[in-house]
DSSP file (Angstrom, degrees, kcal/mol; ACC not computed):
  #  RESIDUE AA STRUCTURE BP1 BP2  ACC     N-H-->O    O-->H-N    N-H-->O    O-->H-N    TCO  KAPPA ALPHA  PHI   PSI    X-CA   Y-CA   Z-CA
    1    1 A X     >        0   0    0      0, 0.0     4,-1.5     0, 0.0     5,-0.2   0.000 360.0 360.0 360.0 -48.2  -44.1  210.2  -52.2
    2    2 A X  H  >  +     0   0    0      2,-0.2     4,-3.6     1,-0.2    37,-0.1   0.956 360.0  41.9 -40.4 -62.5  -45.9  210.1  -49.3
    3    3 A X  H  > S+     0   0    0      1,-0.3     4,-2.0    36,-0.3     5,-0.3   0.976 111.3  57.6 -33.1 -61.3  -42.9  208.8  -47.0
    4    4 A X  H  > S+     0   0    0      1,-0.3     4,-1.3     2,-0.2    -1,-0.3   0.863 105.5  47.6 -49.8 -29.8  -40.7  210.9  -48.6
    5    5 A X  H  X S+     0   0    0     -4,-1.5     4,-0.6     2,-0.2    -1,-0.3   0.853 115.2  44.9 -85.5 -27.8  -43.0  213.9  -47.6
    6    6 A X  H >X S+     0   0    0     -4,-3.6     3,-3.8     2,-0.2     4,-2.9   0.987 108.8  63.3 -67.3 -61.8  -43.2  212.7  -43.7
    7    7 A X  H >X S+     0   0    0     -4,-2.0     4,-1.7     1,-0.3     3,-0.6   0.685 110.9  35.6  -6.3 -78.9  -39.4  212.1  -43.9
    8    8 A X  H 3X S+     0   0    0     -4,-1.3     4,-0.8     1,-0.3    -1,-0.3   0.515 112.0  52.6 -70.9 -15.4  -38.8  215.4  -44.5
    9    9 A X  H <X S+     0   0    0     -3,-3.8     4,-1.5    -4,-0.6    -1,-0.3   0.748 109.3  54.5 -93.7 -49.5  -41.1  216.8  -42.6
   10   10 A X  H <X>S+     0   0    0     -4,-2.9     4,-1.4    -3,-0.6     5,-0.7   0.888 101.4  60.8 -61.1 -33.8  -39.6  214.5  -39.7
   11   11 A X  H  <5S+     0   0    0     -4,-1.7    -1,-0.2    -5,-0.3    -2,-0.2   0.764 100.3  55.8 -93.8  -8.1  -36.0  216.0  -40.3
   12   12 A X  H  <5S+     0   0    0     -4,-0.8    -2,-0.2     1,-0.1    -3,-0.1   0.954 118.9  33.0 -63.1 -73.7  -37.2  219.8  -39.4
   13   13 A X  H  <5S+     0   0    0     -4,-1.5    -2,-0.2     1,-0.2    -3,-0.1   0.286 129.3  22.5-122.2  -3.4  -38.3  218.9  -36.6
   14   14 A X  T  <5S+     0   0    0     -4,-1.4     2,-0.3     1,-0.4    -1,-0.2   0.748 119.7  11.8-106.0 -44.5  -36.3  216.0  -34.9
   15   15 A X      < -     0   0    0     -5,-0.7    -1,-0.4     1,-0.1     7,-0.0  -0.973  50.0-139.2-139.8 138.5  -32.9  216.1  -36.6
   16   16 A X  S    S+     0   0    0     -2,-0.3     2,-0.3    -3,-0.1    -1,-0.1   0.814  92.9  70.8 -42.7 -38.1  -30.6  218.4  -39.0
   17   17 A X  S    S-     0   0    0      1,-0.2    -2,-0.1     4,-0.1     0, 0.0  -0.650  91.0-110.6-112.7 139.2  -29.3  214.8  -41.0
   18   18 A X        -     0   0    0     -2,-0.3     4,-0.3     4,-0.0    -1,-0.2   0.244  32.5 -96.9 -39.4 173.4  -31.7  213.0  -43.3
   19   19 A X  S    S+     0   0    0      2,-0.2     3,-0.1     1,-0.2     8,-0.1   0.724 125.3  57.5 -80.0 -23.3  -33.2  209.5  -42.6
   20   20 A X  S    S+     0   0    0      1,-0.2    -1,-0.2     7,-0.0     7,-0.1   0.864 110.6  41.8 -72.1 -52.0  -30.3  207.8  -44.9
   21   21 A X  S    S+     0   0    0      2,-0.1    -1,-0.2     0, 0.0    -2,-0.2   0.531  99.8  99.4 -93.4  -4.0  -27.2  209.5  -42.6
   22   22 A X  S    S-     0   0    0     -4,-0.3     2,-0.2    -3,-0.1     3,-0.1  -0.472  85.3-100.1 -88.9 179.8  -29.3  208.6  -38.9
   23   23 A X     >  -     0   0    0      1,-0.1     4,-2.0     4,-0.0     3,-0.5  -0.657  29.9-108.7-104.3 158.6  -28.3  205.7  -37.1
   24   24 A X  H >> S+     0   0    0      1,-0.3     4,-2.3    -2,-0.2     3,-0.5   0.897 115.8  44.1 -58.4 -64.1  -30.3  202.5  -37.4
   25   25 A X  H 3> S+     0   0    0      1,-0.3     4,-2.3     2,-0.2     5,-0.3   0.892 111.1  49.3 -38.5 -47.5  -31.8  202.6  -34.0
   26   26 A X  H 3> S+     0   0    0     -3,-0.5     4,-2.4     1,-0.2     5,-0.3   0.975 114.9  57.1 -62.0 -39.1  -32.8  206.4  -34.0
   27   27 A X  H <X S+     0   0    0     -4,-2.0     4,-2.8    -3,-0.5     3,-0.3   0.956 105.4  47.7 -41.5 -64.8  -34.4  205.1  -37.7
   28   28 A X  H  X S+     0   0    0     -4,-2.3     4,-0.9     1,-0.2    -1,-0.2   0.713 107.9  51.7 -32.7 -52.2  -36.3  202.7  -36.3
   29   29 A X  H  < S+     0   0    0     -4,-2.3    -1,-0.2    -3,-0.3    -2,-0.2   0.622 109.1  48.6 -48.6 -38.6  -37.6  204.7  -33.8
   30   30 A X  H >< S+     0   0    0     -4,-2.4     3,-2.2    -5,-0.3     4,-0.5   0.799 103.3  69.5 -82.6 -28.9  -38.8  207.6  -36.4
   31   31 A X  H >< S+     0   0    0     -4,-2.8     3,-2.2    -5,-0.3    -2,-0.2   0.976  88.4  61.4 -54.5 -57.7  -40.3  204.7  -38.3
   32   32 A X  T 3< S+     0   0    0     -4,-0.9    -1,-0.2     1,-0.3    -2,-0.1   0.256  91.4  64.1 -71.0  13.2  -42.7  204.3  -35.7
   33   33 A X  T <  S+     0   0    0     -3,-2.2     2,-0.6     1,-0.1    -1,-0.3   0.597  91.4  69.3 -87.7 -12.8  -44.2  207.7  -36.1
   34   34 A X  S <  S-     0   0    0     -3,-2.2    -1,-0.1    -4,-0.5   -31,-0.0  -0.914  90.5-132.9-124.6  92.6  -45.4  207.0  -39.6
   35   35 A X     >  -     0   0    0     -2,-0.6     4,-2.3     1,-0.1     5,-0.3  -0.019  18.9-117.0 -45.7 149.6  -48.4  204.2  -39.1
   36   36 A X  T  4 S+     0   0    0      1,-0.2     4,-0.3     2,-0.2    -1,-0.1   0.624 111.2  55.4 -81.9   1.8  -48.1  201.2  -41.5
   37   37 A X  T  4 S+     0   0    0      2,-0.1    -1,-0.2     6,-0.1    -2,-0.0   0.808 110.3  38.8 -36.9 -75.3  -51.0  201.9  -43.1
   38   38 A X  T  4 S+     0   0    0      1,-0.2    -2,-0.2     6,-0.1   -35,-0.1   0.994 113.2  61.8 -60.0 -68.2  -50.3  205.4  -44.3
   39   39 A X  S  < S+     0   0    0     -4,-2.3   -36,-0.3   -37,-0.1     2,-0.2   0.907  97.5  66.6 -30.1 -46.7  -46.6  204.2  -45.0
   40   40 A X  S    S-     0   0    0     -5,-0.3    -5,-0.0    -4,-0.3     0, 0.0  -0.597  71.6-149.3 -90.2 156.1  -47.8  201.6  -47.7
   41   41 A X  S    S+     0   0    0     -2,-0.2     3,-0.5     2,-0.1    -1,-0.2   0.898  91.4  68.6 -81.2 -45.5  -49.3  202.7  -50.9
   42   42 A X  S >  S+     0   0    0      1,-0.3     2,-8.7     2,-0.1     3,-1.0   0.906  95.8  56.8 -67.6 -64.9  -51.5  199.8  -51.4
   43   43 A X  T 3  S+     0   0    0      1,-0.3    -1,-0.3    -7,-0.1    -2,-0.1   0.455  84.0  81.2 -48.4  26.6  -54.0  200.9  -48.1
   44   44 A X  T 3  S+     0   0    0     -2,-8.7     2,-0.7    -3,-0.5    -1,-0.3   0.596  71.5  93.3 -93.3  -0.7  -54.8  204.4  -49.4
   45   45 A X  S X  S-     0   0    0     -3,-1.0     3,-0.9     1,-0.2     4,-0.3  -0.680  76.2-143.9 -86.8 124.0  -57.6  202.6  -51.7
   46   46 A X  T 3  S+     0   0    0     -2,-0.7    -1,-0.2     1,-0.2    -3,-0.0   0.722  79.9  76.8 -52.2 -34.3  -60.6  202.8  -49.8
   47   47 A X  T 3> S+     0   0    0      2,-0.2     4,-0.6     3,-0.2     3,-0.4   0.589  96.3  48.3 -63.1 -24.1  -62.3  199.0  -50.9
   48   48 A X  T X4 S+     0   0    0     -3,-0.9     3,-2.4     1,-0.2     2,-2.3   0.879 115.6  38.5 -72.3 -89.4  -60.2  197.0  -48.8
   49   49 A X  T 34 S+     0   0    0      1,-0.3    -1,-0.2    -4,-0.3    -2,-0.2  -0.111 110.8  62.6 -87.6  29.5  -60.6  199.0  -45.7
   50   50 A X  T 3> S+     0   0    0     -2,-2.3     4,-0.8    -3,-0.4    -1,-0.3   0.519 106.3  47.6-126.6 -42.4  -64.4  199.4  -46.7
   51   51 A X  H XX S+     0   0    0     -3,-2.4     3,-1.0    -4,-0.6     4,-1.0   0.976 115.3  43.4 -61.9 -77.9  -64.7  195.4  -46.5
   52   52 A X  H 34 S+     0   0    0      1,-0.3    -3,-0.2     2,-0.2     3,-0.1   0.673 109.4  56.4 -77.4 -24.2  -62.9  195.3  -43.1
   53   53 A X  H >> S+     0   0    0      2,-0.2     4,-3.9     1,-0.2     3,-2.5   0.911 104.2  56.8 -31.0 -65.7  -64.9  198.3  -41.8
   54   54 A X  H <X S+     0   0    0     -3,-1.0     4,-2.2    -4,-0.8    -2,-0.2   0.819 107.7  44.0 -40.9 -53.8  -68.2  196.3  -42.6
   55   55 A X  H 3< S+     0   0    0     -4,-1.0    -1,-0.4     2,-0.3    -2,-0.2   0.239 106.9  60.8-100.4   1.5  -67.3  193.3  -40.5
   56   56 A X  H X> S+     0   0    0     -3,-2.5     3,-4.1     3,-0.1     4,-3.7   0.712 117.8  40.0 -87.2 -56.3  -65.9  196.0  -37.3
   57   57 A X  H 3X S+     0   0    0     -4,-3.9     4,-1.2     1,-0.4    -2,-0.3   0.791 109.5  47.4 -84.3 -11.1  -69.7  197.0  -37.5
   58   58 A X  H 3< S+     0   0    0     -4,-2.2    -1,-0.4    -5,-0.2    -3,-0.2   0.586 114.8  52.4 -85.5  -0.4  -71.7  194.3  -38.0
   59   59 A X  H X4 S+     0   0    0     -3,-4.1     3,-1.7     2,-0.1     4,-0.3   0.897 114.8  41.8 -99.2 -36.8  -69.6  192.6  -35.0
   60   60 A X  H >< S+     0   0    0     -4,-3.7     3,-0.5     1,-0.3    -2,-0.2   0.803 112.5  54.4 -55.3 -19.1  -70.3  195.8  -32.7
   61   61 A X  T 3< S+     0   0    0     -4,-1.2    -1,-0.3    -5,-0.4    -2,-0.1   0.445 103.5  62.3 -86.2   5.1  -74.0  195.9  -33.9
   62   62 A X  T <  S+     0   0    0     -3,-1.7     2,-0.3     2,-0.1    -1,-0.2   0.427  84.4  92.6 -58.3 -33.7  -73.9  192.4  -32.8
   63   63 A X  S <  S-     0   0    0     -3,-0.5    -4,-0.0    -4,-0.3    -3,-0.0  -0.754  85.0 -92.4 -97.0 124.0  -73.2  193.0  -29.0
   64   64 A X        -     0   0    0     -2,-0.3     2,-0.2     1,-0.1    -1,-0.1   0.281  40.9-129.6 -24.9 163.7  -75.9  193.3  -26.3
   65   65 A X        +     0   0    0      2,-0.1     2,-0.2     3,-0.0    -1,-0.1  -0.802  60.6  13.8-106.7 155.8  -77.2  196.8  -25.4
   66   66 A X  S    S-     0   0    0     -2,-0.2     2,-0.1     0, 0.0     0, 0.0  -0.435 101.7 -19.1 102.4-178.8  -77.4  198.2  -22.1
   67   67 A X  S    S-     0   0    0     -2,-0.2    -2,-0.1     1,-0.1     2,-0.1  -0.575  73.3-107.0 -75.4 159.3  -76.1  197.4  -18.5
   68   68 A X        -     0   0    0     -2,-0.1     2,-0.5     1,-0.1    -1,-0.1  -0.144  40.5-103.8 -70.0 162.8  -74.9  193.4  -17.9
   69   69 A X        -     0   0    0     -2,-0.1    -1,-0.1     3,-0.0     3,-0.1  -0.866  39.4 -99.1 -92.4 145.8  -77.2  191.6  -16.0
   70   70 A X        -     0   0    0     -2,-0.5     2,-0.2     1,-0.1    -3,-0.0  -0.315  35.8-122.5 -76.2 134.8  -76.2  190.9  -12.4
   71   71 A X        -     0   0    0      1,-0.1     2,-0.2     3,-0.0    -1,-0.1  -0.391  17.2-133.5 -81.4 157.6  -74.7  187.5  -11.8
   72   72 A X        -     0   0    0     -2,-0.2     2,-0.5    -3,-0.1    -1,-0.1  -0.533  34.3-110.6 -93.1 148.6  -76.6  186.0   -9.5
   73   73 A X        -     0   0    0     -2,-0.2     2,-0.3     6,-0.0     6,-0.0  -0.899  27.7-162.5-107.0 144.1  -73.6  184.3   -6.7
   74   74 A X        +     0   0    0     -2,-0.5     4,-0.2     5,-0.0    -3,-0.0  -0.800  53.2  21.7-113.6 143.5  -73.1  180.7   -6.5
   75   75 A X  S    S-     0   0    0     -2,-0.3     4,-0.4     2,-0.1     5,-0.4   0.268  91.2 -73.8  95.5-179.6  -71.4  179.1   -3.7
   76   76 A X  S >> S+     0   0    0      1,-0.2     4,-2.5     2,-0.2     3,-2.0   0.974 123.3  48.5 -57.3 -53.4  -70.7  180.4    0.2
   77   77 A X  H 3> S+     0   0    0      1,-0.3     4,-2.3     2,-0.2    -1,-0.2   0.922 117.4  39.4 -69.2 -32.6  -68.4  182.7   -0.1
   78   78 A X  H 34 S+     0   0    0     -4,-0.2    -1,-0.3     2,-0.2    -2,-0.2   0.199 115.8  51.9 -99.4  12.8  -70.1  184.5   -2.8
   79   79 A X  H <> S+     0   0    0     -3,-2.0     4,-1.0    -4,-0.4     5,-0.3   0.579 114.9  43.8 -87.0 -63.4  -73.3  184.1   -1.3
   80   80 A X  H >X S+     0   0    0     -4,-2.5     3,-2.8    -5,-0.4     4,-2.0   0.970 115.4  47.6 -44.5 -69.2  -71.8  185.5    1.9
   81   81 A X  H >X>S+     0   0    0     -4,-2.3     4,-2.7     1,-0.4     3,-1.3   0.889 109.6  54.5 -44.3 -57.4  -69.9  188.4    0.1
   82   82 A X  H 345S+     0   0    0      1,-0.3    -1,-0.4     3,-0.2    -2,-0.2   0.534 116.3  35.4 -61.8 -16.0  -73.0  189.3   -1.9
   83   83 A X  H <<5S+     0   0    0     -3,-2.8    -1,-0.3    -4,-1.0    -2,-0.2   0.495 130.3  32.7-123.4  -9.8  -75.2  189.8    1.1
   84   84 A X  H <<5S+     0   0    0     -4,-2.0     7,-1.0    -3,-1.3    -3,-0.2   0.823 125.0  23.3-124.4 -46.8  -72.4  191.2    3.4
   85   85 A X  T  <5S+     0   0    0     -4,-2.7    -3,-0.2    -5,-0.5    -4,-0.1   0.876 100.6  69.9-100.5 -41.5  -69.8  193.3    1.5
   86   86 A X  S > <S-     0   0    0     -5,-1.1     3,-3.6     3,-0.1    -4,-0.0   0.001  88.5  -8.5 -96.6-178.4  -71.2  194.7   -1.9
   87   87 A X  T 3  S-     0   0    0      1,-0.3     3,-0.2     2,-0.1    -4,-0.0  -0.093 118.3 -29.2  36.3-124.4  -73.8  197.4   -2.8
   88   88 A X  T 3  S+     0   0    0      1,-0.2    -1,-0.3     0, 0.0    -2,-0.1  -0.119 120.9  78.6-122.9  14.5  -75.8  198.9   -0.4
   89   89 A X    <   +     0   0    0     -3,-3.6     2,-0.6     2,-0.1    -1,-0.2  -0.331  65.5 146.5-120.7  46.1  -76.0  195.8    2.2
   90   90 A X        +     0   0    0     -3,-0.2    -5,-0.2     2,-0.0     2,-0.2  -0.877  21.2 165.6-118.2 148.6  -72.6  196.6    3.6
   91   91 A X        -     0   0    0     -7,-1.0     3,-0.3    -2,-0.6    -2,-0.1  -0.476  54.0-129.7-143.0 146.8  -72.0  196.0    7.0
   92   92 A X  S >> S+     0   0    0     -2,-0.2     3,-0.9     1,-0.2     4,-0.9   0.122  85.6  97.1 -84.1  12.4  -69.8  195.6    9.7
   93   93 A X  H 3> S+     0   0    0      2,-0.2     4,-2.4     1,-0.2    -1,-0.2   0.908  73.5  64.9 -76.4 -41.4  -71.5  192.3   10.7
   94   94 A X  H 3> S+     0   0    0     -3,-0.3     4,-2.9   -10,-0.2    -1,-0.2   0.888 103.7  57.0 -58.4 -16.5  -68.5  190.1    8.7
   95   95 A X  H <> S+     0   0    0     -3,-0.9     4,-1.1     2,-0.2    -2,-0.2   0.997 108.9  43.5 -81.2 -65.9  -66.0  192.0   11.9
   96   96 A X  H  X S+     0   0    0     -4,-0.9     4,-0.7     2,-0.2    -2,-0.2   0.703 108.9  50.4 -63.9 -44.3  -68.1  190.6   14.4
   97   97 A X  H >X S+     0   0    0     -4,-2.4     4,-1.9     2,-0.2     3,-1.8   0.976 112.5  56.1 -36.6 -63.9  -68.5  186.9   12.8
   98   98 A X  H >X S+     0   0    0     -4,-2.9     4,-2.4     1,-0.3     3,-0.6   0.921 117.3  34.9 -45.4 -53.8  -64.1  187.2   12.6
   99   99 A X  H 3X S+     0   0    0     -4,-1.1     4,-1.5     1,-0.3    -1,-0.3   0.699 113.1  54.2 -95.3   9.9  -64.1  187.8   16.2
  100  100 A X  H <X S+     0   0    0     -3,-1.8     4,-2.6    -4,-0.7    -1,-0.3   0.683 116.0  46.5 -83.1 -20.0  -67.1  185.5   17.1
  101  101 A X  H XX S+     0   0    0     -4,-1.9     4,-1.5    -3,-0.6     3,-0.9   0.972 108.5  55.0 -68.2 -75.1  -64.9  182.8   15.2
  102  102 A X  H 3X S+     0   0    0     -4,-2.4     4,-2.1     1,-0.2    -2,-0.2   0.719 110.8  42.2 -20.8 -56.4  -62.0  183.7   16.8
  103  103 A X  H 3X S+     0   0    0     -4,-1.5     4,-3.0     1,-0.2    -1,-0.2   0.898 112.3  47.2 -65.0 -37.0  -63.4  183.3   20.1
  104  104 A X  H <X S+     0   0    0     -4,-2.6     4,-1.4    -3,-0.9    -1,-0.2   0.769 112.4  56.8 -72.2 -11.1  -65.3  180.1   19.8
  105  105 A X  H  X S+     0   0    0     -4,-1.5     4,-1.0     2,-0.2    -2,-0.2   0.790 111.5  49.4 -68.2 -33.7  -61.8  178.9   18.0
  106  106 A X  H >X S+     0   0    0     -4,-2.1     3,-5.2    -5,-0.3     4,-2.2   0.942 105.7  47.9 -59.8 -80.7  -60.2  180.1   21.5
  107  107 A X  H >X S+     0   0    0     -4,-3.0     3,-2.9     1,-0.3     4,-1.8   0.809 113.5  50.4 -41.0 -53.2  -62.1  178.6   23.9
  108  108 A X  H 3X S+     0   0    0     -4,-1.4     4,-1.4     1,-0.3    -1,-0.3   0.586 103.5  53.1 -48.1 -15.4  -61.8  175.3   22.1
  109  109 A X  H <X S+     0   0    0     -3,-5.2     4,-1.7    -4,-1.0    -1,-0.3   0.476 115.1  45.1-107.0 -21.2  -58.4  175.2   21.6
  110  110 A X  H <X S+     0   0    0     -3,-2.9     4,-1.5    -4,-2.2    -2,-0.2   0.944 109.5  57.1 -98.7 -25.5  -58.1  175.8   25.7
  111  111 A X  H >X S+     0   0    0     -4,-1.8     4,-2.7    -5,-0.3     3,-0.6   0.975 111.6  43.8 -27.9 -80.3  -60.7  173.4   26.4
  112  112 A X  H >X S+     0   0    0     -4,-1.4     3,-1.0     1,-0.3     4,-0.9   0.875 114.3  40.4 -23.2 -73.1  -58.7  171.0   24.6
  113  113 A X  H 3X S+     0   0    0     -4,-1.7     4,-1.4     1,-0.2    -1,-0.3   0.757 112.8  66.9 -80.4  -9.3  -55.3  171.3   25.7
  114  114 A X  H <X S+     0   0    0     -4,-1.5     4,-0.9    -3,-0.6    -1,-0.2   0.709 103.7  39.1 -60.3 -31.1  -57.0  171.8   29.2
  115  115 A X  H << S+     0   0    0     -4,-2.7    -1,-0.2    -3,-1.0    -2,-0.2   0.559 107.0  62.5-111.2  16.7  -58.3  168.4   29.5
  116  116 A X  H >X S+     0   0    0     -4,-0.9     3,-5.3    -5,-0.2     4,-0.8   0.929 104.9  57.7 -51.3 -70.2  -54.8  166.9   27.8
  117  117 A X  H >X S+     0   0    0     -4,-1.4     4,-2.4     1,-0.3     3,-1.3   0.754 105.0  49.1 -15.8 -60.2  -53.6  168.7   31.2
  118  118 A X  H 3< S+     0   0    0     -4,-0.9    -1,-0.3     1,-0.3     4,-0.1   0.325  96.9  73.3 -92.5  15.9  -56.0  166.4   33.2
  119  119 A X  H <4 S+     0   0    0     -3,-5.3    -1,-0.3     2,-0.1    -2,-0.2   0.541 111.2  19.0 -89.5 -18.9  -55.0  163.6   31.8
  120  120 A X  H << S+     0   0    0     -3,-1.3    -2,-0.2    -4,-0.8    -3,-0.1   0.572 134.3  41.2-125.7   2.4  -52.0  163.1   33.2
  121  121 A X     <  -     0   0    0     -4,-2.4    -3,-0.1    -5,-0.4    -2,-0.1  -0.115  67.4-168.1-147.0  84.9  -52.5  165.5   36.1
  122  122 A X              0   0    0      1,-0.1    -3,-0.1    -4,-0.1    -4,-0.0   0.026 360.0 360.0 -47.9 143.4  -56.2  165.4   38.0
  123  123 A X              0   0    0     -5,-0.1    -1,-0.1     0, 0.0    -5,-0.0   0.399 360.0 360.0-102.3 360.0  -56.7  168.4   40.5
């Protein structure tokens, strides 16, 4: 009875032709205004869903209260990050490390191929 009352209700307002004359797909689609709950008879009794209610709320009355506690960071990078990028300690200091890397990476790297250089040709 129910169905039968959305049905109709669905063909004022979507379509002139009943759910019987539409074509499967557009059916299919209107089906999915109609929950599957509401559609089927047996869930209108309140004792099932009264049961499954119970167990919703004893597993949220279950669950911590409150803010998370802040994870503490484990390793360099997330030692580093934590002291240099988040909250209220952040800093431009990790741009000055990049180019302080960068540089001591330079110089090494000409060092290097600078005394390849004098290996095969002393000044």
């Amino acid at each position: 009875m129910l169905i039968e009352r959305l049905s109709i209700q669905c063909d004022q307002f979507l379509t002139p032709f009943s759910l019987d004359k539409m074509s499967y797909i557009a059916r299919r689609g209107l089906s999915t205004l109609i929950p599957p709950k509401v559609a089927s008879p047996n869930a209108i009794g309140a004792a099932q869903d009264a049961a499954r209610m119970e167990r919703v709320v004893t597993f949220y009355a279950g669950l911590p209260r409150g803010p998370a506690a802040a994870v503490k960071p484990t390793g360099l990078i997330g030692r580093y990050q934590a002291r240099y990028f988040n909250g209220k300690n952040a800093s431009g200091v990790p741009l000055i490390h990049a180019i302080g890397g960068i540089l001591i990476l330079g110089y090494s790297m000409e060092y290097y191929f600078h005394l390849r250089h004098h290996k095969n040709h002393p000044h």
